[in-house]
C-alpha positions as CSV (number, residue, x, y, z in Angstrom):
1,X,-30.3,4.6,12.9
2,X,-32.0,1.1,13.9
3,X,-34.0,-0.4,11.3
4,X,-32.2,1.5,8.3
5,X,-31.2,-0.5,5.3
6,X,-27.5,0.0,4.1
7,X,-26.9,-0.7,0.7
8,X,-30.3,-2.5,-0.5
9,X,-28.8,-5.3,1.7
10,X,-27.7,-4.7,6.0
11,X,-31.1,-3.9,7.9
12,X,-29.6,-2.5,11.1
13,X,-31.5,-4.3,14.3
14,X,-30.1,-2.8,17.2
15,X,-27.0,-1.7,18.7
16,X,-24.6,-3.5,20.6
17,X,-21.8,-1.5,21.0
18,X,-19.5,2.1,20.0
19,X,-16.1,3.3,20.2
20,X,-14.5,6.7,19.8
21,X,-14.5,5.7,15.4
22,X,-17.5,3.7,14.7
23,X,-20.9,2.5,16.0
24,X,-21.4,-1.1,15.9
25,X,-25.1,-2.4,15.0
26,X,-26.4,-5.8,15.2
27,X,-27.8,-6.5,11.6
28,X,-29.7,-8.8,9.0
29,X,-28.5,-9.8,5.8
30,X,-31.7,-9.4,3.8
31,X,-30.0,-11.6,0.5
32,X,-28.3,-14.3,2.3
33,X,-31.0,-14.0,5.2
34,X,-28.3,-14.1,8.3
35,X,-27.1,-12.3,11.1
36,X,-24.3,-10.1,10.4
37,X,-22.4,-7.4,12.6
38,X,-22.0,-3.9,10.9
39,X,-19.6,-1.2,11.7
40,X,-20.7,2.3,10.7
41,X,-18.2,4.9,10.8
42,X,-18.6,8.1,12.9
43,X,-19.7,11.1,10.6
44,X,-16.2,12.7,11.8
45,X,-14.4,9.9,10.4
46,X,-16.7,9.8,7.5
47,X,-15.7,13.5,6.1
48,X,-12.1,12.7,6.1
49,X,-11.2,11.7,2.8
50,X,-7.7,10.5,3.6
51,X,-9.5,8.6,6.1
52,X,-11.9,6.9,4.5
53,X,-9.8,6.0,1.6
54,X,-7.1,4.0,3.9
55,X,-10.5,2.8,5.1
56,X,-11.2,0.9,2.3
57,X,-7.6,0.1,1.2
58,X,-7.1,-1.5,3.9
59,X,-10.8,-3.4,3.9
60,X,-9.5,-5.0,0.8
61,X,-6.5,-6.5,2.4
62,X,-8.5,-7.3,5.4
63,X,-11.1,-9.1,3.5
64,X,-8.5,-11.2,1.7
65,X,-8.2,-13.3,5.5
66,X,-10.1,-16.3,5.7
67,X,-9.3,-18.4,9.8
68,X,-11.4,-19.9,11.8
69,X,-9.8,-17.6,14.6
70,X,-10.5,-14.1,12.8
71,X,-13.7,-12.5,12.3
72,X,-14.5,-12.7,9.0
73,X,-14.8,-9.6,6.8
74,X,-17.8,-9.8,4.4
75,X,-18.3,-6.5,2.6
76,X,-17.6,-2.8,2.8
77,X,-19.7,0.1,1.5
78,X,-21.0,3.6,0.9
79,X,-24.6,4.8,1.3
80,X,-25.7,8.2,1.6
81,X,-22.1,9.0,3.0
82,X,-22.1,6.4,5.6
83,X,-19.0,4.2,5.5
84,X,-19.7,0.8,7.1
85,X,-18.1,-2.7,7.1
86,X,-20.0,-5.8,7.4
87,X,-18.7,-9.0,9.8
88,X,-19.3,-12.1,10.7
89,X,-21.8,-12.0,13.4
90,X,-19.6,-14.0,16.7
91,X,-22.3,-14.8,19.4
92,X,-20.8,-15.1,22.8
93,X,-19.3,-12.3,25.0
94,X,-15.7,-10.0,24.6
95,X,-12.7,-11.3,26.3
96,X,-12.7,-8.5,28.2
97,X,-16.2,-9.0,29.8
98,X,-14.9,-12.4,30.9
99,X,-11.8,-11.2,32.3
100,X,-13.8,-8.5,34.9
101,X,-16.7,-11.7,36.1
102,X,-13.3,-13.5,36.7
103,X,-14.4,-16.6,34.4
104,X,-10.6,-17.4,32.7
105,X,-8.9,-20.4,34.3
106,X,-5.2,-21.0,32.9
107,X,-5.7,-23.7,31.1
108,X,-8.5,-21.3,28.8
109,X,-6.2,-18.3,29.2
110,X,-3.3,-20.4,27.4
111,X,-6.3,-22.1,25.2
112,X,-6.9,-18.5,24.0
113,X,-4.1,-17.4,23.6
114,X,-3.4,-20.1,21.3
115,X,-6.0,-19.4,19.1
116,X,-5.0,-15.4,18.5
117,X,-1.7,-16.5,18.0
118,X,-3.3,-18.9,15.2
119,X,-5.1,-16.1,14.1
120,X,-2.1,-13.4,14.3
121,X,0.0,-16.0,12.2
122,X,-2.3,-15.8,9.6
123,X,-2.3,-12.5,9.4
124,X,1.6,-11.9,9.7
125,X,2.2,-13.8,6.5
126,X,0.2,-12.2,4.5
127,X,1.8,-8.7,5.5
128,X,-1.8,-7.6,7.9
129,X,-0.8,-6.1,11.2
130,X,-3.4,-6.2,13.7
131,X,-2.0,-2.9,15.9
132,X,-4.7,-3.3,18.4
133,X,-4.7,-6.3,19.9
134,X,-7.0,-6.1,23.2
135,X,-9.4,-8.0,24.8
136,X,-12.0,-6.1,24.0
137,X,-11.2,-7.1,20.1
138,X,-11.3,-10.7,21.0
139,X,-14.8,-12.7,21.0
140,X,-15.2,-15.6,22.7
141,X,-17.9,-18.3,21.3
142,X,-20.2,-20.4,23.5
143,X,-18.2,-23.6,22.5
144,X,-15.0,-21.3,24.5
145,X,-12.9,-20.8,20.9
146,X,-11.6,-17.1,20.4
147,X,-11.6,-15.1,17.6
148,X,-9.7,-11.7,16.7
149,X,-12.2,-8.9,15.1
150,X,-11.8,-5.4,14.3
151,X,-8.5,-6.4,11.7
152,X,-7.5,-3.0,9.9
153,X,-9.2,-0.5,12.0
154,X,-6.2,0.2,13.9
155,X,-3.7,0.8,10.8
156,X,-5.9,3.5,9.8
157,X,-5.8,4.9,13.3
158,X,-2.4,6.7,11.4
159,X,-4.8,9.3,10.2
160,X,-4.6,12.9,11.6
161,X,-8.0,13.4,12.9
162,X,-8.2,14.0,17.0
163,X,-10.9,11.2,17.0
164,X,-8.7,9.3,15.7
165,X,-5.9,9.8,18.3
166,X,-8.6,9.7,20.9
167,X,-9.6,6.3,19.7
168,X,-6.2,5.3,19.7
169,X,-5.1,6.0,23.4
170,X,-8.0,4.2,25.0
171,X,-6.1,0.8,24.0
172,X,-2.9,2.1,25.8
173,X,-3.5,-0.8,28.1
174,X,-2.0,-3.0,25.5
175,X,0.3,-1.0,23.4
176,X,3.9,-2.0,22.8
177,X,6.9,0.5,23.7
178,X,7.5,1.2,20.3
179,X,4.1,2.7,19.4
180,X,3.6,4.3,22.2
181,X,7.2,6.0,21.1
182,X,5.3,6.8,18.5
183,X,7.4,4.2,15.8
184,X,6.3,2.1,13.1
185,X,4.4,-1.5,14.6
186,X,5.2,-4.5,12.9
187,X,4.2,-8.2,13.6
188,X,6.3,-8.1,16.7
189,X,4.0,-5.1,18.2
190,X,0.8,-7.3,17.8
191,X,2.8,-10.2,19.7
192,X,3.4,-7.6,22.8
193,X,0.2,-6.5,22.9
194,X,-1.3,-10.7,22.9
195,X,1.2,-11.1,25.6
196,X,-0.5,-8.3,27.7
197,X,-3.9,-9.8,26.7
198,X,-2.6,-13.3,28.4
199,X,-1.2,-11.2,31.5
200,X,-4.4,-9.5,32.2
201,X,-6.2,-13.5,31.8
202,X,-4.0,-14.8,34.3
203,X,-3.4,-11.9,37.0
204,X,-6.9,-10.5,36.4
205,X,-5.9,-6.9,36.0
206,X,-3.8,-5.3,32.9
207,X,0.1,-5.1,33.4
208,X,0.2,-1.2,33.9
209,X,-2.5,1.4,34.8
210,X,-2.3,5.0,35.5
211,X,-4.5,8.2,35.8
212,X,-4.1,9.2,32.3
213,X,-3.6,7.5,29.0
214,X,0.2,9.0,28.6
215,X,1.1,7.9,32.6
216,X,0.4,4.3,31.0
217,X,2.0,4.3,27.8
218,X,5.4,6.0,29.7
219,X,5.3,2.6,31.6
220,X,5.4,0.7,28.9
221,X,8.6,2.0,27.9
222,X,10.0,2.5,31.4
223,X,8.8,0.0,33.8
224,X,8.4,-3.8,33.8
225,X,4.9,-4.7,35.3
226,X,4.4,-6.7,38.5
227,X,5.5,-10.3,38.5
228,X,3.1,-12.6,37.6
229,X,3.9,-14.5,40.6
230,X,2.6,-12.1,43.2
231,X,-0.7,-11.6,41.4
232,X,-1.3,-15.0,41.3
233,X,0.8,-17.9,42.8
234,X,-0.8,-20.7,40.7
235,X,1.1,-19.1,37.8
236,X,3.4,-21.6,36.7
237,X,7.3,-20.3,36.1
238,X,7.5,-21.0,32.6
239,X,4.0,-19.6,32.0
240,X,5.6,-16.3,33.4
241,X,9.2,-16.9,31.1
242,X,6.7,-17.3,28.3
243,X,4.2,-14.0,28.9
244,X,7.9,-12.1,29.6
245,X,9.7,-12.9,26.8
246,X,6.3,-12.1,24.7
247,X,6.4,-8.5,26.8
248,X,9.8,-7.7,26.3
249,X,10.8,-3.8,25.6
250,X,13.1,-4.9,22.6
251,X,10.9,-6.1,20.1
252,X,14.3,-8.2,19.2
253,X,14.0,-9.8,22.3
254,X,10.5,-11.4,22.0
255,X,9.1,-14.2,20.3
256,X,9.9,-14.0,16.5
257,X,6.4,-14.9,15.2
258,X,3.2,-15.6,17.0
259,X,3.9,-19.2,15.8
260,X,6.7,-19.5,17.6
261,X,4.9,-18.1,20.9
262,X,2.1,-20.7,20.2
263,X,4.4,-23.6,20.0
264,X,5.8,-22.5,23.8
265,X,2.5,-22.3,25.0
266,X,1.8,-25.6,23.6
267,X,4.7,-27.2,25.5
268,X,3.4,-25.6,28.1
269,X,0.5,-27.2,27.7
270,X,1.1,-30.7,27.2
271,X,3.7,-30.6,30.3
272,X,0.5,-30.0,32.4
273,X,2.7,-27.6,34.3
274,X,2.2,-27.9,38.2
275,X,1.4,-25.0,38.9
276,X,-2.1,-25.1,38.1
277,X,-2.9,-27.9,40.3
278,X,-5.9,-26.4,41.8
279,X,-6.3,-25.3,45.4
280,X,-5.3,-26.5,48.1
281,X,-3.7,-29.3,47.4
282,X,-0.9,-26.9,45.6
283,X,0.9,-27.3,49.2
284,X,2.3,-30.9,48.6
285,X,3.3,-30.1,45.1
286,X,7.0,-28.8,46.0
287,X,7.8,-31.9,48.0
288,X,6.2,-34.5,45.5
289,X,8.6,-32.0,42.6
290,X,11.5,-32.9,44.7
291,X,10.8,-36.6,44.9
292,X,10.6,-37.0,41.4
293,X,13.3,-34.9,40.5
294,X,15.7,-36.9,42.8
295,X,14.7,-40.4,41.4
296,X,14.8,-38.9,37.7
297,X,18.5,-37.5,38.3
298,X,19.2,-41.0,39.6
299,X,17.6,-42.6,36.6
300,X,19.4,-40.3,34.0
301,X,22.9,-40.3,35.8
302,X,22.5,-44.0,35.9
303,X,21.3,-44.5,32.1
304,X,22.6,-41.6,30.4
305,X,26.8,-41.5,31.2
306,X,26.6,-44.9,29.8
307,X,25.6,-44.3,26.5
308,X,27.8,-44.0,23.5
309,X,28.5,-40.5,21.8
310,X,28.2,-40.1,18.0
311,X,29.0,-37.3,15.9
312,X,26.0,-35.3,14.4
313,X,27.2,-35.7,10.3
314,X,26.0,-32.3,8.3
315,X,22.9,-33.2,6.4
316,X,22.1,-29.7,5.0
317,X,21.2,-29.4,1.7
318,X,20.5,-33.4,1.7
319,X,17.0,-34.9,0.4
320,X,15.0,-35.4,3.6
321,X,15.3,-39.4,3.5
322,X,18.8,-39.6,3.2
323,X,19.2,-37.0,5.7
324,X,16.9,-39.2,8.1
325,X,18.7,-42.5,7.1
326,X,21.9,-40.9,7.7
327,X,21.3,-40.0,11.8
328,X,19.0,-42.9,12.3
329,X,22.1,-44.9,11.6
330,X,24.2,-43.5,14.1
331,X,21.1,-44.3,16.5
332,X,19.7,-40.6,16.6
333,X,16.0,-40.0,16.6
334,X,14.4,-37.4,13.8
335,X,11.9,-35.3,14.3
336,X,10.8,-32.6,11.3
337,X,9.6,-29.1,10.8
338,X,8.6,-28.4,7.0
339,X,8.4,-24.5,5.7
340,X,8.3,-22.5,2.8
341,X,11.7,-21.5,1.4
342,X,12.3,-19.6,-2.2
343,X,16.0,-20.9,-2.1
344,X,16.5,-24.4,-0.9
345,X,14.5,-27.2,-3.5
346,X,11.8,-28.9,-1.9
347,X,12.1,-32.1,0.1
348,X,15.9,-30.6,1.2
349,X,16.9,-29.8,4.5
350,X,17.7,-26.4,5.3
351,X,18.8,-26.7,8.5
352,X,19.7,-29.0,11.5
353,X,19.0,-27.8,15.2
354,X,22.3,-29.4,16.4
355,X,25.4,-28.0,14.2
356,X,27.2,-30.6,11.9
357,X,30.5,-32.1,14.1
358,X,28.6,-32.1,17.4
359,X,29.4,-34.7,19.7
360,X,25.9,-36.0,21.2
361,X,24.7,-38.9,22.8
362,X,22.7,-42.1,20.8
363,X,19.1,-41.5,20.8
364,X,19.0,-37.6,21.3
365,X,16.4,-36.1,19.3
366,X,17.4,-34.1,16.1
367,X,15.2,-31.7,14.6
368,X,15.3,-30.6,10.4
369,X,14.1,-28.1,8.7
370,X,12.7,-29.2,5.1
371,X,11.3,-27.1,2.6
372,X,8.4,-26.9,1.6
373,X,9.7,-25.2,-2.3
374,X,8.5,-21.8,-2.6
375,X,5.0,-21.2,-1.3
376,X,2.3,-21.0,-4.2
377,X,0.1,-18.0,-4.3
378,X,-2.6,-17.2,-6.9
379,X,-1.6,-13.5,-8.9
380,X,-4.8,-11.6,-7.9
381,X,-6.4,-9.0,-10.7
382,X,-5.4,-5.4,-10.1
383,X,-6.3,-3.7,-13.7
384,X,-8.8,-0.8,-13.7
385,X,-7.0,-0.4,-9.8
386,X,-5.4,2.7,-8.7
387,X,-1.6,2.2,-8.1
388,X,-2.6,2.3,-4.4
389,X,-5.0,0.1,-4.4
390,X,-2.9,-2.4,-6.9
391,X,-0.2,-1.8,-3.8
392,X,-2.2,-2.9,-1.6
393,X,-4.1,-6.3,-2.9
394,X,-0.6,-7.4,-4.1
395,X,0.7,-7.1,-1.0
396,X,-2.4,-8.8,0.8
397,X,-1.6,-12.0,-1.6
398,X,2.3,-11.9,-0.9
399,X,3.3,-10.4,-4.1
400,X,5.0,-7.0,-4.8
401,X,4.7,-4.0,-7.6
402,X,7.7,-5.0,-10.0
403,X,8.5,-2.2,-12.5
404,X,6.1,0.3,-13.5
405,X,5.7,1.4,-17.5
406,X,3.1,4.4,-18.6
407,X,1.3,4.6,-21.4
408,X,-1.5,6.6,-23.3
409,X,-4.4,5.1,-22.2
410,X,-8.3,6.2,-22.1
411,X,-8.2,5.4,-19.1
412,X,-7.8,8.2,-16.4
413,X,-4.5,9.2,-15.9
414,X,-2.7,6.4,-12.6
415,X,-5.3,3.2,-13.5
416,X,-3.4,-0.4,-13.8
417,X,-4.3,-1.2,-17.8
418,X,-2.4,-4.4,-17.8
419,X,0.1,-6.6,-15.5
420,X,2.4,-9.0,-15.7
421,X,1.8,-12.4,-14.5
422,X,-1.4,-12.3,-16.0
423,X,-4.0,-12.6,-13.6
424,X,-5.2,-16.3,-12.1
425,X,-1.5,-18.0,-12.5
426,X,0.0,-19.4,-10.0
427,X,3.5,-17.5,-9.0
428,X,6.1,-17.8,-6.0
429,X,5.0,-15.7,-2.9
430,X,7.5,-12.5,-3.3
431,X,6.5,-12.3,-7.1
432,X,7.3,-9.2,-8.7
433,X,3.7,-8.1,-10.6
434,X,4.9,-5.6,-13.0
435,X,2.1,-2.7,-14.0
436,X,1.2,-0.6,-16.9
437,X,-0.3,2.6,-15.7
438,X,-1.9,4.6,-17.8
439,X,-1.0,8.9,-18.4
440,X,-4.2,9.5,-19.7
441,X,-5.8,9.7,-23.1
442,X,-2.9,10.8,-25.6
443,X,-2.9,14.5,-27.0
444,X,-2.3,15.2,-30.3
445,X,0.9,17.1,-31.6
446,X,1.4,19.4,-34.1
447,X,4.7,22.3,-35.2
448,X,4.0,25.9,-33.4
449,X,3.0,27.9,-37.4
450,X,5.1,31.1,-37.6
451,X,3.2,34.4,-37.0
452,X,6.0,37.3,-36.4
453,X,5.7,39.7,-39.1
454,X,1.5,40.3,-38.4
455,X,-0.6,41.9,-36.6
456,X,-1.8,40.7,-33.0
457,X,-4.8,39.7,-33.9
458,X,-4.1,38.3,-37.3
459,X,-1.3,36.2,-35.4
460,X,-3.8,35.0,-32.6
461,X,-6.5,33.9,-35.3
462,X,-3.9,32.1,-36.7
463,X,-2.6,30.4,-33.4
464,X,-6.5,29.8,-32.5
465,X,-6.6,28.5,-35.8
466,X,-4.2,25.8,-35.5
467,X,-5.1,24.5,-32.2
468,X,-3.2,26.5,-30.1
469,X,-4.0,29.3,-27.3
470,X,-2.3,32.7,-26.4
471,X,-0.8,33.5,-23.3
472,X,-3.3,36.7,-22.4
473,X,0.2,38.5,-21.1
474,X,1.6,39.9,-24.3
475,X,4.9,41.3,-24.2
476,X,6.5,44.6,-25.9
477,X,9.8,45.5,-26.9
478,X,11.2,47.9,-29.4
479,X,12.1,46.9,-32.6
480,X,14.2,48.4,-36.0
481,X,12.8,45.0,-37.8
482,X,9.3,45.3,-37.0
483,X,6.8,48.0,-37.3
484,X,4.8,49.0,-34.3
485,X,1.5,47.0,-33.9
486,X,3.0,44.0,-35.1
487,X,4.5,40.8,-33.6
488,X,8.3,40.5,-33.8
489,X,8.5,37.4,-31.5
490,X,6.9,34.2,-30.1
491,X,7.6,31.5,-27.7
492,X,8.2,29.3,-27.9
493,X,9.5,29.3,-31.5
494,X,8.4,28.1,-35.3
495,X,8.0,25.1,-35.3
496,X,8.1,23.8,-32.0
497,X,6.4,20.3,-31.2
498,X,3.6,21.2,-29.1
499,X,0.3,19.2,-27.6
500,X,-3.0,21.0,-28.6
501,X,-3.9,24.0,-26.5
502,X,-0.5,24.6,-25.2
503,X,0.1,28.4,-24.9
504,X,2.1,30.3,-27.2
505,X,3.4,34.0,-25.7
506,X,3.4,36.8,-28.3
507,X,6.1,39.8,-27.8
508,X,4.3,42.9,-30.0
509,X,6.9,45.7,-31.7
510,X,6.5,49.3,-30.0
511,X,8.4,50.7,-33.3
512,X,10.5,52.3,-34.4
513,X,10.8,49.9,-36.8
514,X,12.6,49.9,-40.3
515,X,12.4,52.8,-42.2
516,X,10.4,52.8,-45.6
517,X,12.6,52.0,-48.6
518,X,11.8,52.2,-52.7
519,X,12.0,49.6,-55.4
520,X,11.3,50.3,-59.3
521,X,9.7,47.2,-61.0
522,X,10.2,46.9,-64.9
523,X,8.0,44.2,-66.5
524,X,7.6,44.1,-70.3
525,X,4.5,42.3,-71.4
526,X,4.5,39.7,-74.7
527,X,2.7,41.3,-77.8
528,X,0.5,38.5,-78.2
529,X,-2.4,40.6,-78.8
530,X,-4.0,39.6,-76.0
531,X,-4.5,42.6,-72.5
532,X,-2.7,41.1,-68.9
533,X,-3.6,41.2,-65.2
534,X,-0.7,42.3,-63.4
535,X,-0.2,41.8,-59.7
536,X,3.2,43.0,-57.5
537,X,2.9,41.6,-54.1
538,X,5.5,43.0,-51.5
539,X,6.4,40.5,-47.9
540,X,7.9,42.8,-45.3
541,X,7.9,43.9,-42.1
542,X,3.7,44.3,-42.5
543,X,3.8,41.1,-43.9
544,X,2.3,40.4,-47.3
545,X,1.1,43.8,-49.5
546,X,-0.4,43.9,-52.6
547,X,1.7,46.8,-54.0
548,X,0.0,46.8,-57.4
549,X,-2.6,45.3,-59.5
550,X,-3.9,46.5,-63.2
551,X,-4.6,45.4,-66.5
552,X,-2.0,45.9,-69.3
553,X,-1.9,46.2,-72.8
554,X,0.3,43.7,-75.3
555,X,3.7,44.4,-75.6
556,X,3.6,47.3,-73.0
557,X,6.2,48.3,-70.4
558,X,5.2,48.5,-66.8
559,X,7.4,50.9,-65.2
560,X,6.5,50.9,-61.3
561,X,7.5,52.5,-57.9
562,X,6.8,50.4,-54.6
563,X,7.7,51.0,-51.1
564,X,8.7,48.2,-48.2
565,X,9.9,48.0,-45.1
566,X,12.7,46.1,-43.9
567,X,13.9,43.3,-45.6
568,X,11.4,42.4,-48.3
569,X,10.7,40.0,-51.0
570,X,9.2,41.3,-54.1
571,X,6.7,39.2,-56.7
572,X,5.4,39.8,-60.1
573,X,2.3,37.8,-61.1
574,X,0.8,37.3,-64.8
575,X,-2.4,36.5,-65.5
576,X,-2.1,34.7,-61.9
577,X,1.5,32.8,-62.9
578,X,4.7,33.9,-61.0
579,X,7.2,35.7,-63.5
580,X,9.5,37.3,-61.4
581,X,10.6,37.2,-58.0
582,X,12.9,39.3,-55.9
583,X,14.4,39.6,-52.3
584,X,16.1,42.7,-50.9
């Protein structure tokens, strides 16, 4: 497939890489004239519509990311039937590749780790699981900074295609207990996985293996992997706390956000813990740890039972300079943490990390929590969007379907005509967008005409006639009202609302039907001179008859006979003008 053009645009150079789902090319952008990475889909995965839709649903969230720690999402197309995405272009090597020529040193292996928490953060707020976090998805520049690729693939990995399970038990390595259950993943899955990522970087070998893909994913619901400790002794303790609490089985039990892991790490960090002194000088460490330990217990004992308690006052709720003038008065030091919050006004504290009527000593550190106000987001444009699709960008932005209202529309039938906010203001993440979908183009109505009393096919010319159509099963039933041949019922009734070319069912008479009858009409005509058309039109069962028609002389009587059939109405015409009329 090297040196085809994809969409007027990706030249294809050479390929660099494959999984079980796609086929991953080195490529040139020939508008923008860079190197760009393309994806092209397996033609297995490519035939699956289900697939490919979720495909590009989730391309458009995907694409929505923008971190200096995630590989960039540039465009996704259709050529020809080939699927493919196109990426930022990451030179440098996999994580993985690194990890097996035995290059990662602690300090890059928390470095990393770091920088996909960064990048998983990202992500987490704006409602993007990753689902297969690995280091073979993490691409490590020349200048050492990592960054997360292949965002979105795994959520579509839900599909039902064997490829697509295939695909997904090669990363078993790395799967959290709850997927490999077979549950839904959330942010606290992708935080699992990163802590498997760092245990690999620091022990050199994943935390479980096994003979077959389901022997590892059993232990990551049953077992606990080895200690870090015996892998490597240069492993500091709270480096291991830190990769456990990230690995633990309850997803309640690990970190709460990959920010939360980072800022561990980064305590980790700056503490320079001793454990990665390098070899051998790691022999001395314990007794230089003790030393220090003994004269800093002396020191604190010393300095710290003689220092003055205070109570911590309850500043919740307080602007964040009163709040700090308040503890900095009883001689407490403030430290704060700003966030987004819907409920609490900006420049308030939300919380305090010590609770309100705590005894402490002077100088202890207390930290706030001020909001931020709600967090801003931009209402993105989902008209002439699918419901799904609409679904999908809001959530990518941080916003929500609201209420849903249809409406005739030329539209086809499920499109997004119009939204409220408007698109391009600026609303509170967790907006409500409420859509307008459309049903369709609107069908005109019209009343069902009445046709019992004629003949089949005078009663379907008539229903043609007026828009409708006939059910081709007719029905028959026998019938005193109704002569044979003729329809004595319809559903659904005279008069019925209906849209055009809804179908009307006939029920025919099969007799025996009402049994002829006689009626003697008298007409005397004016003696004006002048000669008369007559007419005497009978309505019956056989619908309208014209029972006589003749020409008359002035001043004669018309004596005559005519026959009907069931109840009837009988009319007398004069030169064309109704002059008598009667119903029996």
């Amino acid at each position: 497939m090297t040196d085809r053009v994809l969409g007027n645009r990706y030249r294809l150079v050479r390929e660099i890489g494959s999984g079980g789902m796609a086929v991953v090319y080195e490529g040139r952008d020939l508008v923008l004239d860079r190197p760009v990475t393309v994806k092209v889909l397996r033609e297995e995965f490519a035939r699956d519509p289900e697939f490919v839709q979720r495909f590009r649903q989730e391309a458009l969230a995907v694409a929505s990311l923008s971190h200096p720690h995630i590989v960039s999402l540039y465009d996704v197309g259709e050529d020809n039937g080939t699927h493919y995405l196109v990426m930022e272009y990451v030179e440098g090597k996999d994580l993985k590749t690194l990890i097996q020529e035995g290059k990662i040193t602690i300090p890059w292996a928390i470095k990393i780790a770091k920088d996909i928490c960064a990048a998983l953060e990202h992500a987490h707020r704006r409602g993007i699981v990753h689902r297969d976090v690995k280091p073979h998805n993490i691409l490590i520049t020349p200048e050492g900074e990592a960054k997360l690729a292949d965002f979105g693939i795994a959520r579509t990995l839900r599909g039902t295609t064997i490829a697509a399970t295939r695909a997904f038990l090669g990363s078993v390595e790395y799967i959290s207990p709850e997927q490999a259950r077979g549950e839904p993943a959330d942010a606290r899955s992708d935080i699992y996985s990163l802590g498997a990522v760092l245990y690999e970087m620091l022990a050199g070998r994943p935390p479980f293996t096994g003979d077959n893909p389901v022997a590892v994913a059993l232990k990551h619901v049953e077992e606990q992997p080895p200690p870090l400790s015996q892998l490597n002794p240069r492993v500091p303790p709270a480096l291991e706390r830190i990769v456990a609490r990230a690995m633990a089985k309850n997803p309640a039990a690990r970190y709460p956000s990959a920010a939360a892991l980072a800022r561990d790490l980064e305590a980790l960090d700056l503490k320079k813990a001793s454990r990665s002194i390098k070899w051998p000088y790691y022999l001395l460490l314990p007794l230089l740890v003790l030393s220090l330990a003994l004269v800093g217990g002396w020191w604190w004992l010393k300095h710290y039972t003689s220092v003055p308690e205070v109570t911590v006052p309850d500043v919740r709720g307080k602007p964040v300079e009163v709040a700090k003038q308040m503890l900095t008065d009883l001689g407490l030091r403030v430290q704060i943490e700003e966030t987004h919050n819907s409920e609490v006004e900006r420049g308030r504290v939300i919380k305090q990390d010590v609770d309100p009527g705590t005894k402490v000593k002077k100088g202890r550190l207390i930290t706030l929590l001020v909001s931020l106000g709600p967090e801003m987001r931009t209402v993105p444009d989902v008209r002439n969007r699918t419901l799904a699709e609409a679904e999908t960008v809001l959530k990518a932005e941080g916003f929500v379907v609201g209420q849903t209202q249809w409406t005739y529309d030329p539209r086809p039938a499920g499109t997004v005509v119009d939204q409220d906010p408007l698109p391009g203001v600026s609303r509170p993440k967790g907006t409500r967008v409420n859509l307008v979908l459309s049903r369709g183009p609107e069908v005109p109505t019209q009343a069902v005409p009445d046709v019992r009393g004629m003949t089949l096919e005078a009663a379907k010319d008539k229903l043609l006639a007026a828009g409708f159509t006939v059910d081709d099963q007719v029905l028959h039933t026998s019938s005193n009202e109704y002569l044979p041949g003729y329809v004595c019922d319809q559903q659904p009734p005279p008069g019925t609302i209906l849209r055009r070319g809804d179908k009307v069912q006939l029920t025919v008479s099969d007799g025996p039907g009402p049994v002829p009858r006689q009626a003697t009409v008298n007409l005397v005509l004016p003696p004006d001179g002048k000669t008369h058309e007559v007419k005497i039109v009978v309505q019956d069962a056989r619908g309208t008859v014209e029972a006589y028609q003749g020409t008359c002389q002035p001043g004669e009587h018309l004596r005559q006979t005519v026959t009907y059939y069931g109840k009837a109405k009988i009319s007398v015409y004069v030169d064309g003008n109704l002059v008598k009329e009667q119903t029996l």
